[in-house]
Structure formats: C-alpha cells, structure tokens
C-alpha positions in Angstrom: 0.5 18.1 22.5 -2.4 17.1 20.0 -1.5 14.3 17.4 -1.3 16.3 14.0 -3.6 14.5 11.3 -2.7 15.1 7.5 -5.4 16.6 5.4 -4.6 15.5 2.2 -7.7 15.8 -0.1 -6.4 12.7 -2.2 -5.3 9.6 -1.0 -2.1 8.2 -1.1 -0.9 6.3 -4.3 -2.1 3.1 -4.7 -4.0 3.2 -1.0 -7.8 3.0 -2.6 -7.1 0.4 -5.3 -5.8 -1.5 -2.4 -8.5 -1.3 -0.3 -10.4 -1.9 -2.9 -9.5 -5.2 -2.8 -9.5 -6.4 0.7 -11.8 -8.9 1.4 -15.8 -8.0 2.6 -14.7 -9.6 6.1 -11.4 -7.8 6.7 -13.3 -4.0 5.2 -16.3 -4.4 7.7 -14.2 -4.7 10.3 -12.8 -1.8 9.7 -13.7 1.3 11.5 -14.1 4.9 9.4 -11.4 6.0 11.4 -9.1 3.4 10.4 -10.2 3.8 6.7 -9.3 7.4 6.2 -5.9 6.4 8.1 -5.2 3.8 5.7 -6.0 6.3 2.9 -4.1 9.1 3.8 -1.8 8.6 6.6 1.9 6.6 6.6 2.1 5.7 10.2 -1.6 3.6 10.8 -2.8 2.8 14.3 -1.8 0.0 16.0 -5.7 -1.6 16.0 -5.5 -1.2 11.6 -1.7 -2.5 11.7 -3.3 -5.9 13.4 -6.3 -6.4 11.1 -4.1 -5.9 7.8 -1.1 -7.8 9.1 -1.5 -10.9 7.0 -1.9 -8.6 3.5 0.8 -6.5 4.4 4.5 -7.1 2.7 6.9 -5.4 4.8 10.6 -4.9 3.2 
C-alpha cells in the first residue's frame, strides 16, 4: 500500500516561523524532502525527528 502524503497548499500553523528560525547549520542539513514534511505533515520521518530533537519540546 503507498504512503498517503497530505497536500495541503499552506503549511501548518506556526511550522514556517519555526523554521524560520532554526539555525543555518541544523536548515542545511536538511533535505527538501524533510522540509516540506516539517511544513505540512504531523508524523515527520524518523531521519528529520533526529536532526530537530534537541529544539523539539515534547509534552
């Protein structure tokens, strides 16, 4: 079964002021792919998960 991937036009709220803000190291490390799923997805691959884990607050 294919993986569905969301198509949202807009990103999710509050995802590009955040990435906005990363650090230059931490953003060039990321790959497009991981971009748009930091933008628009809730569930983020396991490879994104491990380069934001330090800026991530988890509840």
């Amino acid at each position: 079964m294919e993986e569905k991937k969301t198509t949202n036009k807009e990103p999710l709220p509050g995802r590009m002021e955040v990435l906005r803000d990363l650090p230059a190291d931490i953003m060039r490390s990321l790959t497009k792919e991981e971009i748009q799923a930091f933008l628009f997805e809730e569930i983020w691959p396991v490879s994104l998960s491990e380069k934001l884990e330090q800026y991530v607050i988890k509840g």
